[in-house]
Structures are given as structure tokens and as C-alpha cells.
N, CA, C and O atoms as a Tinker XYZ file with bonds, in Angstrom:
   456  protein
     1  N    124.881000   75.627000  -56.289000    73     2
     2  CA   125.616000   75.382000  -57.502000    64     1     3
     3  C    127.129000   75.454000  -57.239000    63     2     4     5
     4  O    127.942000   74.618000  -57.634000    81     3
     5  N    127.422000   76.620000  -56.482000    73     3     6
     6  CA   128.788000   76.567000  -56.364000    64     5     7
     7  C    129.628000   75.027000  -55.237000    63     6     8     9
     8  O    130.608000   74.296000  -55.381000    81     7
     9  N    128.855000   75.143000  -54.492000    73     7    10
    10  CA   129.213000   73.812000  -53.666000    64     9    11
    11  C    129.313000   72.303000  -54.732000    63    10    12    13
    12  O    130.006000   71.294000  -54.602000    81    11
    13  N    128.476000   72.623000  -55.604000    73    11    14
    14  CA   128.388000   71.310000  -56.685000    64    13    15
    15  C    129.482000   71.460000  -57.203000    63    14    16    17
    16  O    130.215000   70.552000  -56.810000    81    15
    17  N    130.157000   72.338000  -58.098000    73    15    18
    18  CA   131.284000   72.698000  -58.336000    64    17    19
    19  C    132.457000   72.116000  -57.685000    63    18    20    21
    20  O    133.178000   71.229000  -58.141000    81    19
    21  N    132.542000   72.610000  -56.770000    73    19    22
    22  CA   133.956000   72.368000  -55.536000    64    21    23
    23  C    133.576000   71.386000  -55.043000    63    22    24    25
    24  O    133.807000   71.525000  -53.842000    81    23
    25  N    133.137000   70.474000  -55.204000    73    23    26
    26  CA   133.174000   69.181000  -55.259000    64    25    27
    27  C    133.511000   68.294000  -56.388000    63    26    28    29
    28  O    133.799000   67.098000  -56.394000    81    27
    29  N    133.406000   69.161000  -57.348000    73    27    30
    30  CA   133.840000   68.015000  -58.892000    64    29    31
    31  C    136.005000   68.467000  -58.751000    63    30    32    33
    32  O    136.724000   68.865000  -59.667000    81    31
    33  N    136.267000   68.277000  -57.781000    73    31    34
    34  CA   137.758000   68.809000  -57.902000    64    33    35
    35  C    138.790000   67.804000  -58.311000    63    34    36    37
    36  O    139.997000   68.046000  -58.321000    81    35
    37  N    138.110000   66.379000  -58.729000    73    35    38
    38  CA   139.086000   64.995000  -59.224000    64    37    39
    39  C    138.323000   64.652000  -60.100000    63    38    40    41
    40  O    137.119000   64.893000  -60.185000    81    39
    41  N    139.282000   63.811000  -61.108000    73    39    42
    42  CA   138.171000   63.195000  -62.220000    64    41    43
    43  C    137.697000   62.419000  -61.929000    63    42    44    45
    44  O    137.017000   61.833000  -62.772000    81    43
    45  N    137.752000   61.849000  -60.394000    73    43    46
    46  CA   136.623000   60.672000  -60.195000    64    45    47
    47  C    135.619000   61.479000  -59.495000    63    46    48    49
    48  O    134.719000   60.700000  -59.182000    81    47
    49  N    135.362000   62.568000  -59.131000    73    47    50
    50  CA   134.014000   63.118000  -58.618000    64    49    51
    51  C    133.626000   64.002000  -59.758000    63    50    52    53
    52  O    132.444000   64.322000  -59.628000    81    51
    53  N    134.054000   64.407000  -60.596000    73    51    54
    54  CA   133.845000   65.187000  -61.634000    64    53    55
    55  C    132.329000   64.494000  -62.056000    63    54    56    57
    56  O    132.079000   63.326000  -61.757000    81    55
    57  N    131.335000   65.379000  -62.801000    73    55    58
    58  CA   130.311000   64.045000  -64.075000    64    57    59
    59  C    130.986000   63.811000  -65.039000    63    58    60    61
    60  O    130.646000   62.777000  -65.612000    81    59
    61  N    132.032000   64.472000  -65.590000    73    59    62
    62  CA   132.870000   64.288000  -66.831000    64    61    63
    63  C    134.071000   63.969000  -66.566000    63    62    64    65
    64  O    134.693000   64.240000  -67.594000    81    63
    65  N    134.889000   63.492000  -65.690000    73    63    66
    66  CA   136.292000   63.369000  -65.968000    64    65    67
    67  C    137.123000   64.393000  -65.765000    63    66    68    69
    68  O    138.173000   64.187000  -65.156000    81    67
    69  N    136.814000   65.612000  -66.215000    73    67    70
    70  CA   137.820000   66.738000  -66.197000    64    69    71
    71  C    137.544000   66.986000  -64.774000    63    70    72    73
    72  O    136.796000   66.274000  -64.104000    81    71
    73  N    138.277000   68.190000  -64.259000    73    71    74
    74  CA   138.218000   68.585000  -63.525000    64    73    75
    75  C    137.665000   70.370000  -63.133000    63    74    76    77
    76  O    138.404000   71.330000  -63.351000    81    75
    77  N    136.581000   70.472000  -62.674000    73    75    78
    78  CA   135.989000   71.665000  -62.108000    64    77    79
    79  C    136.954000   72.486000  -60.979000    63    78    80    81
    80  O    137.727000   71.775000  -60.335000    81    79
    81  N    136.954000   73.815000  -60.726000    73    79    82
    82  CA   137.059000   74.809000  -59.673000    64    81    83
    83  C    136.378000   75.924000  -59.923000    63    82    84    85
    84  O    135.998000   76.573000  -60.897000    81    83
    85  N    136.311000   75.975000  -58.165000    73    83    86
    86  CA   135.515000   77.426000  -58.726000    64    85    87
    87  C    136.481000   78.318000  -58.698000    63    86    88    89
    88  O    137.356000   78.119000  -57.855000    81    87
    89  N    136.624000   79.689000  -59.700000    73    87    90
    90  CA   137.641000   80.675000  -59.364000    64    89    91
    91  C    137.364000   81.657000  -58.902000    63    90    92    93
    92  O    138.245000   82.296000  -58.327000    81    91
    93  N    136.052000   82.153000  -58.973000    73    91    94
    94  CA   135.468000   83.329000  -58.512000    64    93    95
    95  C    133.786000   83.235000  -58.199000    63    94    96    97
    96  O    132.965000   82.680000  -58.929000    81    95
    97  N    133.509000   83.928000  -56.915000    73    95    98
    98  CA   132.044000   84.293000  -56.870000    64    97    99
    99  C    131.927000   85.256000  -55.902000    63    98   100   101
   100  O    132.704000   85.657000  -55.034000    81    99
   101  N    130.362000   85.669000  -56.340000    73    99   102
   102  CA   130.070000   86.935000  -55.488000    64   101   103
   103  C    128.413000   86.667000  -55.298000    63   102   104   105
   104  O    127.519000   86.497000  -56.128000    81   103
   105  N    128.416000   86.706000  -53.875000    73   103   106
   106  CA   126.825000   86.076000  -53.553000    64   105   107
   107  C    126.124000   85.233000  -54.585000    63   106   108   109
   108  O    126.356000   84.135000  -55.089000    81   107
   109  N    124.902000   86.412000  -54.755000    73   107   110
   110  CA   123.469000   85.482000  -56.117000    64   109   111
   111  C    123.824000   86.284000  -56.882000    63   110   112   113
   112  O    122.871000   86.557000  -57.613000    81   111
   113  N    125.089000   87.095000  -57.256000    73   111   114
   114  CA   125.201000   87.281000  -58.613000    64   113   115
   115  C    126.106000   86.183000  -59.382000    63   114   116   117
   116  O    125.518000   85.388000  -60.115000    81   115
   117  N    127.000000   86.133000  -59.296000    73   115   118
   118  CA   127.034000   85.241000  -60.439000    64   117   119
   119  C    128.755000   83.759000  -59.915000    63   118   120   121
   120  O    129.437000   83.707000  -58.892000    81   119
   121  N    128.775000   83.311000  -60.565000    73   119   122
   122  CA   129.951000   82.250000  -60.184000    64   121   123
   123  C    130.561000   82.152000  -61.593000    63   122   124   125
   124  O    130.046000   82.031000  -62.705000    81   123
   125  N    132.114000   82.266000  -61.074000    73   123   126
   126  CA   132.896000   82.189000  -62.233000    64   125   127
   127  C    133.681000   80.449000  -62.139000    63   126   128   129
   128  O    134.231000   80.384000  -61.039000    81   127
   129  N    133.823000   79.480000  -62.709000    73   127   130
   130  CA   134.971000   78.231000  -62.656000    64   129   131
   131  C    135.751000   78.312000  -63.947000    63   130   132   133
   132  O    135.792000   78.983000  -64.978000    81   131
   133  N    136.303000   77.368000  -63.411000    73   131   134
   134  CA   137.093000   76.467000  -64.608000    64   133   135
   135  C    137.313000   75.105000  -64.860000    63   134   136   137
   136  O    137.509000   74.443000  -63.841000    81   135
   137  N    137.333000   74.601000  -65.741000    73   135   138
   138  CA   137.516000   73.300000  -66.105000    64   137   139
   139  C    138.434000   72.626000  -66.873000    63   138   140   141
   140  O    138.428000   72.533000  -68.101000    81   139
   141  N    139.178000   72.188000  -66.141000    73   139   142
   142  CA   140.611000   71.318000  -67.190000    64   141   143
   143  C    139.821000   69.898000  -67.861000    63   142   144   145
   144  O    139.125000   69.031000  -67.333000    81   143
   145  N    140.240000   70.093000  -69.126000    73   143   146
   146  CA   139.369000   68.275000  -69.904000    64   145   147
   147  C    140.233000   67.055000  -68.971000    63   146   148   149
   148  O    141.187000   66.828000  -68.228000    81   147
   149  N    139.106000   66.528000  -69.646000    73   147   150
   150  CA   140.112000   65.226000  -69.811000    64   149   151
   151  C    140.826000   64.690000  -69.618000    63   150   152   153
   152  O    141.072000   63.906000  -68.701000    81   151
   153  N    141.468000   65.089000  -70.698000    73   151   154
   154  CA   143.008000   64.900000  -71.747000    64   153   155
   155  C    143.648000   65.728000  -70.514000    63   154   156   157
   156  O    144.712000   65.164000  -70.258000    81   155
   157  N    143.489000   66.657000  -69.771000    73   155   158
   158  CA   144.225000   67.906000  -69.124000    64   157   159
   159  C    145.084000   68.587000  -69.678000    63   158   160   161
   160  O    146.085000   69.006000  -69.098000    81   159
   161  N    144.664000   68.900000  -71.532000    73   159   162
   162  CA   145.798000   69.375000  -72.478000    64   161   163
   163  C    144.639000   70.819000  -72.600000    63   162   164   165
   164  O    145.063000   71.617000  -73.435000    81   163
   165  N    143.159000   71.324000  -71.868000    73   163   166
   166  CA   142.768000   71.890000  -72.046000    64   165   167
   167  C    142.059000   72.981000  -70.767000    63   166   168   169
   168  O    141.394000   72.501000  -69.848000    81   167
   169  N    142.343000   74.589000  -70.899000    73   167   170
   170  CA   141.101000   74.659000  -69.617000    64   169   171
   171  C    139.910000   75.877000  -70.021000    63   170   172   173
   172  O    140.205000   76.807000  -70.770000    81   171
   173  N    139.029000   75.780000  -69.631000    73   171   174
   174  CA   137.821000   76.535000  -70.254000    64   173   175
   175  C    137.205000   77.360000  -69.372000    63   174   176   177
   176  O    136.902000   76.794000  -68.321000    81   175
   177  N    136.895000   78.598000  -69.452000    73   175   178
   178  CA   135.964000   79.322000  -68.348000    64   177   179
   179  C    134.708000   79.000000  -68.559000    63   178   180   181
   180  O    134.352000   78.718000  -69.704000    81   179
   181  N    133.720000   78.980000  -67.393000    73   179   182
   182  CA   132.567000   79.004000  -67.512000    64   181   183
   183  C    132.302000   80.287000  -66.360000    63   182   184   185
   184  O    132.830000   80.460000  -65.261000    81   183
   185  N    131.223000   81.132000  -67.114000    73   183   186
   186  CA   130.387000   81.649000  -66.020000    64   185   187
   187  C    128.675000   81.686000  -66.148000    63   186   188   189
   188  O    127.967000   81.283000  -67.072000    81   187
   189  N    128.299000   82.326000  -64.861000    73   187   190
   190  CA   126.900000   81.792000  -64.670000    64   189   191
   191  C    126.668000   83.115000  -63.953000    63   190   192   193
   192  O    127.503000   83.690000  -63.255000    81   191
   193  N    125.338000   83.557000  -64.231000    73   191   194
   194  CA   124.672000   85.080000  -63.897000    64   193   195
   195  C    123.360000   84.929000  -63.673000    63   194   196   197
   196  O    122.370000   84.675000  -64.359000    81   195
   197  N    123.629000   85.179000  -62.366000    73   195   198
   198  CA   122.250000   84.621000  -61.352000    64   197   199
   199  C    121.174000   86.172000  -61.534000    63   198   200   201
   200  O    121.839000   87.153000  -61.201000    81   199
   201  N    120.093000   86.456000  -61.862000    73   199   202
   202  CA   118.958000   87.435000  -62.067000    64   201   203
   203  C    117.904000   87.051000  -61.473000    63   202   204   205
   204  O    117.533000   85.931000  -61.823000    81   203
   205  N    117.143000   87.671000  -60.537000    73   203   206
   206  CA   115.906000   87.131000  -60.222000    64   205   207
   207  C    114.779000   87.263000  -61.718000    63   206   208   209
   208  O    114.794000   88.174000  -62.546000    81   207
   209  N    113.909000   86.101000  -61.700000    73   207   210
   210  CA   113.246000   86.215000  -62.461000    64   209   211
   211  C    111.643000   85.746000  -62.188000    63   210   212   213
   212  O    111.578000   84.545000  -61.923000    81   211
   213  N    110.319000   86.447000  -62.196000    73   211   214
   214  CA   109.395000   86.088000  -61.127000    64   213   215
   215  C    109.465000   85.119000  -60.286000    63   214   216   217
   216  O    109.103000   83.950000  -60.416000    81   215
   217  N    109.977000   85.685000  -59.357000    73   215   218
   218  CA   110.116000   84.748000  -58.286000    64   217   219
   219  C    111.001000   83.598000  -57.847000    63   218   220   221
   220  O    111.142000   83.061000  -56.748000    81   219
   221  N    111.650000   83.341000  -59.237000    73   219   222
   222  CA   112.728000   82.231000  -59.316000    64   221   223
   223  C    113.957000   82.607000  -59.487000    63   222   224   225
   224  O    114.405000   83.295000  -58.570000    81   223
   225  N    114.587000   82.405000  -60.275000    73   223   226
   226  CA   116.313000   82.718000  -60.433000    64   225   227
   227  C    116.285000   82.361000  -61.960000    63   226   228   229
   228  O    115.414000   81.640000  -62.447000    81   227
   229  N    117.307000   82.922000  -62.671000    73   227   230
   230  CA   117.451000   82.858000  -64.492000    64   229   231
   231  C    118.847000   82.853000  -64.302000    63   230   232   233
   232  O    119.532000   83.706000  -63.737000    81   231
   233  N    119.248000   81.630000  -64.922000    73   231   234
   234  CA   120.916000   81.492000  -64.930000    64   233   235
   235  C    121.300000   81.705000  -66.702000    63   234   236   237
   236  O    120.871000   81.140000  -67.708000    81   235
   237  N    122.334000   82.823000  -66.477000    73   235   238
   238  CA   122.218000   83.013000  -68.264000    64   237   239
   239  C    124.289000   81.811000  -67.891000    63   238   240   241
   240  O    124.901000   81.732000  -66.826000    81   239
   241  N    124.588000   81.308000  -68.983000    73   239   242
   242  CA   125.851000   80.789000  -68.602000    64   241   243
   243  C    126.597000   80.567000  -70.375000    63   242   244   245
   244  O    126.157000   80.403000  -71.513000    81   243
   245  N    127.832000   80.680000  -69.762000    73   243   246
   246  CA   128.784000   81.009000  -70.739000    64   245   247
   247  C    129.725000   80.034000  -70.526000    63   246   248   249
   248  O    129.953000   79.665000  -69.374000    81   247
   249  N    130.573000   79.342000  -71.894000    73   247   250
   250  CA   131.720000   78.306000  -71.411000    64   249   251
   251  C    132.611000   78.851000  -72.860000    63   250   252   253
   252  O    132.127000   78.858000  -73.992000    81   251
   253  N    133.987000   79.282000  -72.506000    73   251   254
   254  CA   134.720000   79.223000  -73.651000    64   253   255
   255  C    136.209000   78.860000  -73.075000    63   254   256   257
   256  O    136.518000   78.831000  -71.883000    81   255
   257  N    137.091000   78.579000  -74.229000    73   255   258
   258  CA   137.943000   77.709000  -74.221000    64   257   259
   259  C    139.038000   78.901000  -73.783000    63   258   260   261
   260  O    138.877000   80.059000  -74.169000    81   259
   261  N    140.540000   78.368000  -72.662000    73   259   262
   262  CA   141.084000   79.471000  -72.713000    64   261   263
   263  C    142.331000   79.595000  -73.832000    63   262   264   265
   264  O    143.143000   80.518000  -73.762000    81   263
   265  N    142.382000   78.701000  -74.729000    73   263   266
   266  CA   142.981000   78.749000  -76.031000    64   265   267
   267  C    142.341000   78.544000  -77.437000    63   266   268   269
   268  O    141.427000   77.812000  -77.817000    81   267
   269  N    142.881000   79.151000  -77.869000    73   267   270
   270  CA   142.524000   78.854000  -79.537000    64   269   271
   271  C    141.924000   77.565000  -80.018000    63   270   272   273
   272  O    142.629000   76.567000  -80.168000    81   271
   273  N    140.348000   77.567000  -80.319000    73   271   274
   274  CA   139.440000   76.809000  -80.400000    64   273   275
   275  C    138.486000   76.822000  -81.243000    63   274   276   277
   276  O    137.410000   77.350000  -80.962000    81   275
   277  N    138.807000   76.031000  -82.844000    73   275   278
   278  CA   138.270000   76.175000  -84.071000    64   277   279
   279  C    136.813000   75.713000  -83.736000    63   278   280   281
   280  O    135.730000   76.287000  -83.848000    81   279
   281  N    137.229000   74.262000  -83.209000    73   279   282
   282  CA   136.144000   73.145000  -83.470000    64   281   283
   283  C    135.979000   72.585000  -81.895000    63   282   284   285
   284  O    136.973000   71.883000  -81.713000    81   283
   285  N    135.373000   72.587000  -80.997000    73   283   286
   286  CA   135.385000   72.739000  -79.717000    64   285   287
   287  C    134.555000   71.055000  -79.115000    63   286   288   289
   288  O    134.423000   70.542000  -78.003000    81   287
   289  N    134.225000   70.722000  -80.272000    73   287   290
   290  CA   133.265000   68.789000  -80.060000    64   289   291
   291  C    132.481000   68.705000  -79.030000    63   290   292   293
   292  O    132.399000   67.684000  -78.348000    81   291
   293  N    131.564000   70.188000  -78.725000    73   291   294
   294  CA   130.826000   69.988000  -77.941000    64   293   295
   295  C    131.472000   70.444000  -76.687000    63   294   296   297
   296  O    130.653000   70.653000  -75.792000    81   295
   297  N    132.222000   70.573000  -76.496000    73   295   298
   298  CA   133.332000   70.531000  -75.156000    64   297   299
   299  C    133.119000   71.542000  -74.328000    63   298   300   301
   300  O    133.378000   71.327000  -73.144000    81   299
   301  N    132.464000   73.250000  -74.815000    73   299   302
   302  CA   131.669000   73.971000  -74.069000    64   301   303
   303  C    130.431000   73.739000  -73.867000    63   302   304   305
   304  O    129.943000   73.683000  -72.738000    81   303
   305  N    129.724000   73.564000  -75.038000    73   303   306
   306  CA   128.413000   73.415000  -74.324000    64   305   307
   307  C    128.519000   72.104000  -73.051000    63   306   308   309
   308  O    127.944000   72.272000  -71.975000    81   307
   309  N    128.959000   71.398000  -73.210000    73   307   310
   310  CA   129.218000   70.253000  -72.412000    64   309   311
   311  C    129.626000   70.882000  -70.914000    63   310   312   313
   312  O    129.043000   70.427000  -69.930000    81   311
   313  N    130.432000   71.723000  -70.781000    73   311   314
   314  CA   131.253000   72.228000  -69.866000    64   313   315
   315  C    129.647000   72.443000  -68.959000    63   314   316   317
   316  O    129.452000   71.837000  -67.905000    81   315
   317  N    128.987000   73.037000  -69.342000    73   315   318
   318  CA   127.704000   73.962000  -68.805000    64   317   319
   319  C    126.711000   72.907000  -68.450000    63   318   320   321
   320  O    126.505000   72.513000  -67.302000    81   319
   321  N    126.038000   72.427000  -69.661000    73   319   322
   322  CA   125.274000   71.186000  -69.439000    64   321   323
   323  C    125.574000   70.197000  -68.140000    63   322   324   325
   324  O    124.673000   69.843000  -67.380000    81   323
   325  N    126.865000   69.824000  -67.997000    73   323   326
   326  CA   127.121000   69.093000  -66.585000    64   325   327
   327  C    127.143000   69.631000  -65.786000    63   326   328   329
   328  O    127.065000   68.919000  -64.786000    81   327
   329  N    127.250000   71.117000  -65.481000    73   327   330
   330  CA   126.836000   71.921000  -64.099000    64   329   331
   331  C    125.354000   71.422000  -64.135000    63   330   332   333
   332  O    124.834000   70.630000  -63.349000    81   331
   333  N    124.833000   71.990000  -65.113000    73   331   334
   334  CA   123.251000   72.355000  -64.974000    64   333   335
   335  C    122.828000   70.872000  -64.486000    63   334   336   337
   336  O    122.218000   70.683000  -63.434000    81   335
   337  N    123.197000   69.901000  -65.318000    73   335   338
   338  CA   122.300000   68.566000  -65.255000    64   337   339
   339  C    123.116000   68.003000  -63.640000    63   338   340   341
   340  O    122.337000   67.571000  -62.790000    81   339
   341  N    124.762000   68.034000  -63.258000    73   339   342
   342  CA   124.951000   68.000000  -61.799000    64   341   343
   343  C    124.214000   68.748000  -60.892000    63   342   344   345
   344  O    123.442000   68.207000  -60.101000    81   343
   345  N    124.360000   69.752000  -60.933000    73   343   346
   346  CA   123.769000   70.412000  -59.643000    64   345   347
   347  C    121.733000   70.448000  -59.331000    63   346   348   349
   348  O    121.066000   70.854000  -58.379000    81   347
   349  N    121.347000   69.793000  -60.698000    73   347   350
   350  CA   119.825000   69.702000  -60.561000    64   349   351
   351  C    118.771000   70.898000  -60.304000    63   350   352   353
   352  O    119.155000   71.982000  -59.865000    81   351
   353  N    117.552000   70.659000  -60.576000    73   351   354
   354  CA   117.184000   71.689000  -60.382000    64   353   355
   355  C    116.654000   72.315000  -61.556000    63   354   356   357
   356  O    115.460000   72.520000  -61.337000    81   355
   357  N    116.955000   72.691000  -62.626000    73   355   358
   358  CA   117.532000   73.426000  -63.853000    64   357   359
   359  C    116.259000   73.179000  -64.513000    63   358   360   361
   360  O    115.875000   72.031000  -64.293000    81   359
   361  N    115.497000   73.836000  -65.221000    73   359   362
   362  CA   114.292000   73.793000  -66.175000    64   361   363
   363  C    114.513000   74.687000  -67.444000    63   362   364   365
   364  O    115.183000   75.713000  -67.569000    81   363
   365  N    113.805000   74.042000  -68.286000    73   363   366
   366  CA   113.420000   75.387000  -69.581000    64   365   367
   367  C    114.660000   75.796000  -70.194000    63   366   368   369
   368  O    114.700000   76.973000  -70.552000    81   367
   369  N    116.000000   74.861000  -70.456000    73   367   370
   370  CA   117.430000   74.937000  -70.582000    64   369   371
   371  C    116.884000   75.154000  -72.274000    63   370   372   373
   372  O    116.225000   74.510000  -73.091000    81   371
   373  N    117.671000   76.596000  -72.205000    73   371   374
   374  CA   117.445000   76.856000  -74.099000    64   373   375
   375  C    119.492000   77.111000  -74.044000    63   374   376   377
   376  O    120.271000   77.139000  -73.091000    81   375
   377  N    119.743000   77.275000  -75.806000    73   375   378
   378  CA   120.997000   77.643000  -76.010000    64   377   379
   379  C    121.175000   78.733000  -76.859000    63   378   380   381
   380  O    120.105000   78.709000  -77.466000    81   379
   381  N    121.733000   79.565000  -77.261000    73   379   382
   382  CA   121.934000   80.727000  -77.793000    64   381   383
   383  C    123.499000   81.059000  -78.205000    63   382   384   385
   384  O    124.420000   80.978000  -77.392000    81   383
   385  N    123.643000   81.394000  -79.405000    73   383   386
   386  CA   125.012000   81.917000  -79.909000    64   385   387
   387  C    126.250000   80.680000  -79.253000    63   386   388   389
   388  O    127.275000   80.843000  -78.591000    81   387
   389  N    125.499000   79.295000  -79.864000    73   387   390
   390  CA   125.850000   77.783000  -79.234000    64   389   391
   391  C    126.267000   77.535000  -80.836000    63   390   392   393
   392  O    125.218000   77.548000  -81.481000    81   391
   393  N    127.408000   77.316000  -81.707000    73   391   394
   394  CA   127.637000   76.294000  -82.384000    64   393   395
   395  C    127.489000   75.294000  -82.802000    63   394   396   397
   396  O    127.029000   74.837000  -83.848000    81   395
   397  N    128.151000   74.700000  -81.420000    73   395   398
   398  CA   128.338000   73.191000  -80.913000    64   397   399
   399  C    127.190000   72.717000  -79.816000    63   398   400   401
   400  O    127.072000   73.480000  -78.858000    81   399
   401  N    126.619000   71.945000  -79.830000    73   399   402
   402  CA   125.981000   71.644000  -79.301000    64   401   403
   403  C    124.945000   70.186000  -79.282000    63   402   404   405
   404  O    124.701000   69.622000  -80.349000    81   403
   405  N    124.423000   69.700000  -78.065000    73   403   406
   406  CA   124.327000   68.039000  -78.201000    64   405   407
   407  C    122.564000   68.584000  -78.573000    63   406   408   409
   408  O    122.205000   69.750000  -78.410000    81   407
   409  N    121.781000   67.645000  -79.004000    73   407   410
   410  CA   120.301000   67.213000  -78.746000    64   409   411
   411  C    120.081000   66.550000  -77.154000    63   410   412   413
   412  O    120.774000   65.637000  -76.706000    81   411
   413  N    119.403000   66.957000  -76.709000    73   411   414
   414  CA   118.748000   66.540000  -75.041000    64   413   415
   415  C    118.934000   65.137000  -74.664000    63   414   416   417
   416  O    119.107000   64.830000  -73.484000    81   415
   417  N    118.907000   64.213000  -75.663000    73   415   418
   418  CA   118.717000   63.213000  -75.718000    64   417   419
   419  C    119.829000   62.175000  -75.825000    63   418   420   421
   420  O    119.803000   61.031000  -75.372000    81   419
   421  N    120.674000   62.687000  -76.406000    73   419   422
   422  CA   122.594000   62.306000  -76.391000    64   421   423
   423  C    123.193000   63.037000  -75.570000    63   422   424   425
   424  O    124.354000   62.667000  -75.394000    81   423
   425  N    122.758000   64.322000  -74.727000    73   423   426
   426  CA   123.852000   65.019000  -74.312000    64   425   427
   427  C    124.280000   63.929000  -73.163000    63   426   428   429
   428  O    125.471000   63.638000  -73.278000    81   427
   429  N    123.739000   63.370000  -72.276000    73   427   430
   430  CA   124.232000   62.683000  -71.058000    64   429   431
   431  C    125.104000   61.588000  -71.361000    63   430   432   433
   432  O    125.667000   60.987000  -70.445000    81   431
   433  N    125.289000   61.232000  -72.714000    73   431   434
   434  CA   126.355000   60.486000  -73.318000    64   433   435
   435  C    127.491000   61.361000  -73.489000    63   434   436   437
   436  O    128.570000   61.340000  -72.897000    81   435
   437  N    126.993000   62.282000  -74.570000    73   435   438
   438  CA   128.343000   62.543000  -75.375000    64   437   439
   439  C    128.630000   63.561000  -74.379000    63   438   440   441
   440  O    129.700000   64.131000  -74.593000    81   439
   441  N    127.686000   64.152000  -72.855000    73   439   442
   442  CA   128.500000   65.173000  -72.097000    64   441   443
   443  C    129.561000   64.416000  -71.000000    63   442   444   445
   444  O    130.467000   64.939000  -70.351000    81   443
   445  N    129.122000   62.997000  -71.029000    73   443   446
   446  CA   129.785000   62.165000  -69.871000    64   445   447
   447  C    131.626000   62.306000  -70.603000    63   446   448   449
   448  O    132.726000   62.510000  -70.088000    81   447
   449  N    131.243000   62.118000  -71.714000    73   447   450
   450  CA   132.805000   61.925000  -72.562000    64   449   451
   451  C    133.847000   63.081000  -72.253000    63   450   452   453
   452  O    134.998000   62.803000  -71.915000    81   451
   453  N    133.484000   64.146000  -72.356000    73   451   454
   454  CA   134.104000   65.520000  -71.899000    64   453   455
   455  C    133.785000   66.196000  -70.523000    63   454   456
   456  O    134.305000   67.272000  -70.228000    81   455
């Protein structure tokens, strides 16, 4: 995952345009990035918390904005969703204490946009 990351470092390798880094990690616990939009008028943390879980791995993940952010258009959950759906792999994707958020079925649209 983290290698997927540090590779999205231009908006032409990005899945979205913005731009990914990673800023922090520590083994299989967890990876911290960031992501400038777009626009590059924005940047957002994401982190990800690696747990073994029978036998597999449970990624719990978090994306928030690092400014003042009423109405966010999807733009975190999005942030996350394009790790998960870039780096592959990923099953059984639920959301929790999510606002904003796409249906399964539009996200690869409306996550390509952000």
C-alpha cells in the first residue's frame, strides 16, 4: 500500500489528479499520507491502521481535511476509496462516521474527479 502511494506523487500518476505522499509509517502498523486536490487549493490527511485479523489484515482508515471543511463533496471519502480501489486487494469495504460519501457504483466516477 505504501509503495502504491509514493507512486501517485504527480497528477498524472495519481487515480485522481491530486497528488499523494506518504508522510509517515511504521512497519504493519499503520501509514500516515497526504493528499493535495486537484485544484491544489487543498491538503487532507489520511491514515490507515493495519490489525491482524484471522489471519488477514483489517485496515480501519481515516481522511480529513487539513482546513476548515463544512461540505467536503465526497473529497475524503474519495481520498481513501482511491487508495483502497488503487492499491487492490481490498474486500468487505464498509464506512462509518462517513457523511459524505459515494454508492459503489458511482464512486469510480465521482472518485476519479477528486
Amino acid at each position: 500500500m505504501s509503495s502504491d502511494i509514493q507512486s501517485w506523487g504527480s497528477s498524472e500518476t495519481s487515480p485522481s489528479g491530486g497528488v499523494y505522499e506518504l508522510y509517515e509509517s511504521s512497519a504493519d502498523d499503520y501509514i500516515w499520507s497526504q493528499r493535495l486536490t486537484r485544484d491544489q487549493q487543498y491538503t487532507d490527511d489520511q491514515l490507515f491502521e493495519f490489525t491482524d485479523l484471522n489471519g488477514g489484515c483489517h485496515v480501519d482508515g481515516e481522511s480529513r481535511s487539513e482546513a476548515n471543511s463544512v461540505y467536503d463533496y465526497n473529497v475524503n471519502f474519495c481520498n481513501l476509496w482511491n487508495v483502497y480501489n488503487g492499491a487492490g486487494g481490498f474486500s468487505n469495504l464498509e464506512h462509518t462516521f462517513c457523511t459524505y460519501y459515494v454508492d459503489d457504483s458511482e464512486a469510480p466516477v465521482t472518485c476519479a474527479r477528486y
